[in-house]
C-alpha positions as a printed Julia matrix, in Angstrom:
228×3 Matrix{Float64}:
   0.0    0.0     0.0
   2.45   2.46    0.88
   4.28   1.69   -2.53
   1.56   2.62   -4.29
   0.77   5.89   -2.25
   4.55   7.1    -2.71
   4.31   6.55   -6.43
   0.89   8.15   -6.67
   2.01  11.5    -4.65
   5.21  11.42   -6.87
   3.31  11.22   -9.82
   0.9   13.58   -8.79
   4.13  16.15   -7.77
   5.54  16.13  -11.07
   2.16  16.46  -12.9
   1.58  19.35  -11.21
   5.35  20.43  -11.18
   4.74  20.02  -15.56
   1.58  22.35  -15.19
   3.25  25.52  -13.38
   6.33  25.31  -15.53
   3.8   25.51  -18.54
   1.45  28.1   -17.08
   4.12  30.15  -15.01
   5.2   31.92  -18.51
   1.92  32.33  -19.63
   0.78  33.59  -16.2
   3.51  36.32  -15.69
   3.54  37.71  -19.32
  -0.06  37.51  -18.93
   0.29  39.44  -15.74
   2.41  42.24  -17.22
  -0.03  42.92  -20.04
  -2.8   43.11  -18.06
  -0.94  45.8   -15.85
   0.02  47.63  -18.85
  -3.22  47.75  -20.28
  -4.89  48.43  -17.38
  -2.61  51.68  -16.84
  -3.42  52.71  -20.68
  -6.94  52.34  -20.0
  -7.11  54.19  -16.5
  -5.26  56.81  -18.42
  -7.91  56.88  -21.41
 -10.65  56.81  -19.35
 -11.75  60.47  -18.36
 -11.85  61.0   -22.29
 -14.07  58.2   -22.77
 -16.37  59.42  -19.63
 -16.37  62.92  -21.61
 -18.18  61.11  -24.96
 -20.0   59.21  -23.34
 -21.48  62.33  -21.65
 -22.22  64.32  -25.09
 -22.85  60.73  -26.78
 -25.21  58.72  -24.43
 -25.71  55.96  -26.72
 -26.09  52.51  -24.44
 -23.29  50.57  -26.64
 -21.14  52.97  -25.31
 -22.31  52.81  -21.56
 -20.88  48.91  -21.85
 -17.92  48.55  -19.23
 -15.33  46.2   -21.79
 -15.83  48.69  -24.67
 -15.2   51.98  -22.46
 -12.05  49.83  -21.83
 -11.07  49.29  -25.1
 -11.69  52.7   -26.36
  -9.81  53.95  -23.36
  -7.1   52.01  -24.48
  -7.17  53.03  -28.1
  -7.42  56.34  -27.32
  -4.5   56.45  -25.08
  -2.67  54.73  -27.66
  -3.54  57.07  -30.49
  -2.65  60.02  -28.12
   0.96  58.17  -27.32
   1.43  58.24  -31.21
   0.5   61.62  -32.0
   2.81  63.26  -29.0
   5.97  61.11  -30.31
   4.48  62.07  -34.08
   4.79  65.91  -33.06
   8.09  65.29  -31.09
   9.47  63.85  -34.2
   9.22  67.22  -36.32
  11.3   70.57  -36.1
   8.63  72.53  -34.37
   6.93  69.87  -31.92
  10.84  69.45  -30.73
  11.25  72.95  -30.15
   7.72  72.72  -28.23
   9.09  70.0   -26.21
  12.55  71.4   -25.44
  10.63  74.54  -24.14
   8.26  72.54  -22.07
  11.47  70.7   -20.55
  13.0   74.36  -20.29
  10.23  74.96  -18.07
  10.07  71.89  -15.91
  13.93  72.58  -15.11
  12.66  75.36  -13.04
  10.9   73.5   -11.02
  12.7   73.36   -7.46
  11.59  69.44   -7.21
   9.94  68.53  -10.36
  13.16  69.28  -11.93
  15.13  66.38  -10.08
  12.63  63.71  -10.33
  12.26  64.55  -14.25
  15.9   64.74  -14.98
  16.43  61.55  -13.24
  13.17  59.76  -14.99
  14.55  60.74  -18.17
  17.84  59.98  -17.76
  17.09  56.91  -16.68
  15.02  55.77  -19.46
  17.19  57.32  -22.22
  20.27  55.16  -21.24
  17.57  52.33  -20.7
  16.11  52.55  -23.94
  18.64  53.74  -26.49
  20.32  51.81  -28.69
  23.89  50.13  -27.25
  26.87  52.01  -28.23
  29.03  49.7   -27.1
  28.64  46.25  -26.0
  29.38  46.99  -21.95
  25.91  48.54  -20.78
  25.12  45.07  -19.23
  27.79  44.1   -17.01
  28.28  42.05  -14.64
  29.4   43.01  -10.6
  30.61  41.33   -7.48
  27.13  41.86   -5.8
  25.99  40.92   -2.99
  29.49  39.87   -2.11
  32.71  39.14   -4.01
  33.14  36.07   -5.82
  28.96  36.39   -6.64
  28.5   37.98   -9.78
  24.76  39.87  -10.55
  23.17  41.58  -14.12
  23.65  45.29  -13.68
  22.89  48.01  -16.22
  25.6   50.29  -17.07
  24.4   54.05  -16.2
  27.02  56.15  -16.5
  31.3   56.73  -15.64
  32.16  59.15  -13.01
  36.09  59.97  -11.53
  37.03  59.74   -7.9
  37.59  63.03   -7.13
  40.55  62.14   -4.24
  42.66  59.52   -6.58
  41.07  60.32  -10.36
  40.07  56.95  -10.49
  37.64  55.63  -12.91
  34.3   55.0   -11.45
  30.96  53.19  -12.8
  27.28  53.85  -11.51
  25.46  50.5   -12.03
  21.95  49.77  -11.16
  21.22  46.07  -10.21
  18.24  44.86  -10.46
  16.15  42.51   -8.57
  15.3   38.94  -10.43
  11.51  38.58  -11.01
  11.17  41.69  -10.02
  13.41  43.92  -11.69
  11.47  47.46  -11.05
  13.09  47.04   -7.66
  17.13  47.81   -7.55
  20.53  48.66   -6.0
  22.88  51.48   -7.19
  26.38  50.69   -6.6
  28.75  53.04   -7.26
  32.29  51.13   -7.36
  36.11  50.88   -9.32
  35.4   50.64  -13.23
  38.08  47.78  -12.87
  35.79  45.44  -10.7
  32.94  46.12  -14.02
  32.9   43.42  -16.06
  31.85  43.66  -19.6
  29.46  41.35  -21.15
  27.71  40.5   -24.46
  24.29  40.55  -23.43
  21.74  42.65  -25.22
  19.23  44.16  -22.96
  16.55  41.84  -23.91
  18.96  38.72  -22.95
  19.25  40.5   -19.81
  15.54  41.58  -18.97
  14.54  37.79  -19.99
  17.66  36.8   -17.84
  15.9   38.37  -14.56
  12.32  38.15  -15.34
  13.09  34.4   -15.4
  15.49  33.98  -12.84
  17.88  32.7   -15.26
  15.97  29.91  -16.75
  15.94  32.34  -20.42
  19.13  33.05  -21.33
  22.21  32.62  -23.83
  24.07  29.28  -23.57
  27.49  31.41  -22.94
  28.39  34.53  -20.57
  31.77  36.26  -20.45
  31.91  35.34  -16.55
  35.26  35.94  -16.26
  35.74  38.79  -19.02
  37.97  41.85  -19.24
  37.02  44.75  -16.64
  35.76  47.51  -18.83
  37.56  50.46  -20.21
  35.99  53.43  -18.98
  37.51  55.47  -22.15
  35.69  52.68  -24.44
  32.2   53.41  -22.71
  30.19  55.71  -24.86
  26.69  56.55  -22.52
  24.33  59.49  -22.89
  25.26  63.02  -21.35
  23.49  63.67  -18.25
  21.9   66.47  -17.54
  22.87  69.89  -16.83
């Protein structure tokens, strides 16, 4: 009897082990859309609230569709403000509007910083060192980190790197360490290798890591200007 009990729960373990490695993926990208697209339509919905108040039709008074028009309208505003930004005059607009938000005693910090940020996040790689890897949380362990930007030690000129490490699984959490650009090491890794590296937890990712690479060359590393 107890055989058969052991096998059964065994079984029964690695049947159900099978289904959450099938459905975790699906699950957590399903997750992350659902966030995202609930954020576009929270942002779309005062306009839709505003036609349905000059357009009281009932079709429009149904709770999925004000979603997806939310949705599409946010969208369709998202295109038309990068469409603008994209031409001589819309940039000017922009450059004035981040002219103003400069002198802003707070506002100025946070939006610097946001935009900073996300340009060195989101533009395309220079070089091939803006994921490194870094003795974190102690030496000898080595963690994904995102290149920000080079700084010098102002007592011995040294060449310093800002690197933000991010938490696996949950990578909008994260540590800035500040340390030697010698103890940086450089790495191949796009920044989709790396953001499927820590979403994952490592399960997604290459087959081959420079783990014991060349320190990086802070006169090699090519990242966007901060700001003024």
């Amino acid at each position: 009897m107890k055989p058969v009990m052991s096998h059964t729960l065994r079984n029964l373990q690695s049947n159900i082990l099978a289904g959450v490695l099938t459905i975790g993926p699906l699950f957590v990208t399903w997750l992350i859309f659902s966030f995202l697209l609930g954020e576009l339509a929270k942002a779309g919905r005062p306009a839709v609230m505003f036609l349905t108040a000059f357009f009281p039709r009932a079709w429009l008074s149904q709770p999925w569709l004000q979603s997806v028009l939310a949705v599409a309208l946010t969208l369709a505003v998202l295109y038309v403000v990068g469409r603008v930004t994209s031409l001589v005059i819309g940039r000017q607009a922009f450059n004035f509007f981040e002219a103003v938000l400069e002198r802003l005693p707070f506002v100025a910090k946070v939006y610097t910083s946001v935009r900073q940020l996300l340009d060195t996040m989101m533009a395309k790689k220079q070089t091939s060192q803006r994921v490194v890897l870094v003795d974190f949380p102690i030496a000898g362990q080595k963690s994904i980190g995102f290149l920000t930007r080079t700084m010098t030690d102002a007592a011995t000129g040294e060449p310093l790197a800002a690197v933000l490490v991010p938490n696996a699984i949950n990578p909008t959490s994260a540590f800035l360490q500040v340390l030697p650009m010698a103890r940086v090491t450089e790495t191949q890794l796009t920044m989709e290798q790396a953001m499927s590296m820590l979403l994952t937890g490592g399960a997604v990712g290459p087959a081959t890591i420079q783990y014991s690479g060349a320190a990086l060359d802070a006169n090699a590393v090519k990242l966007p200007e901060p700001p003024a």
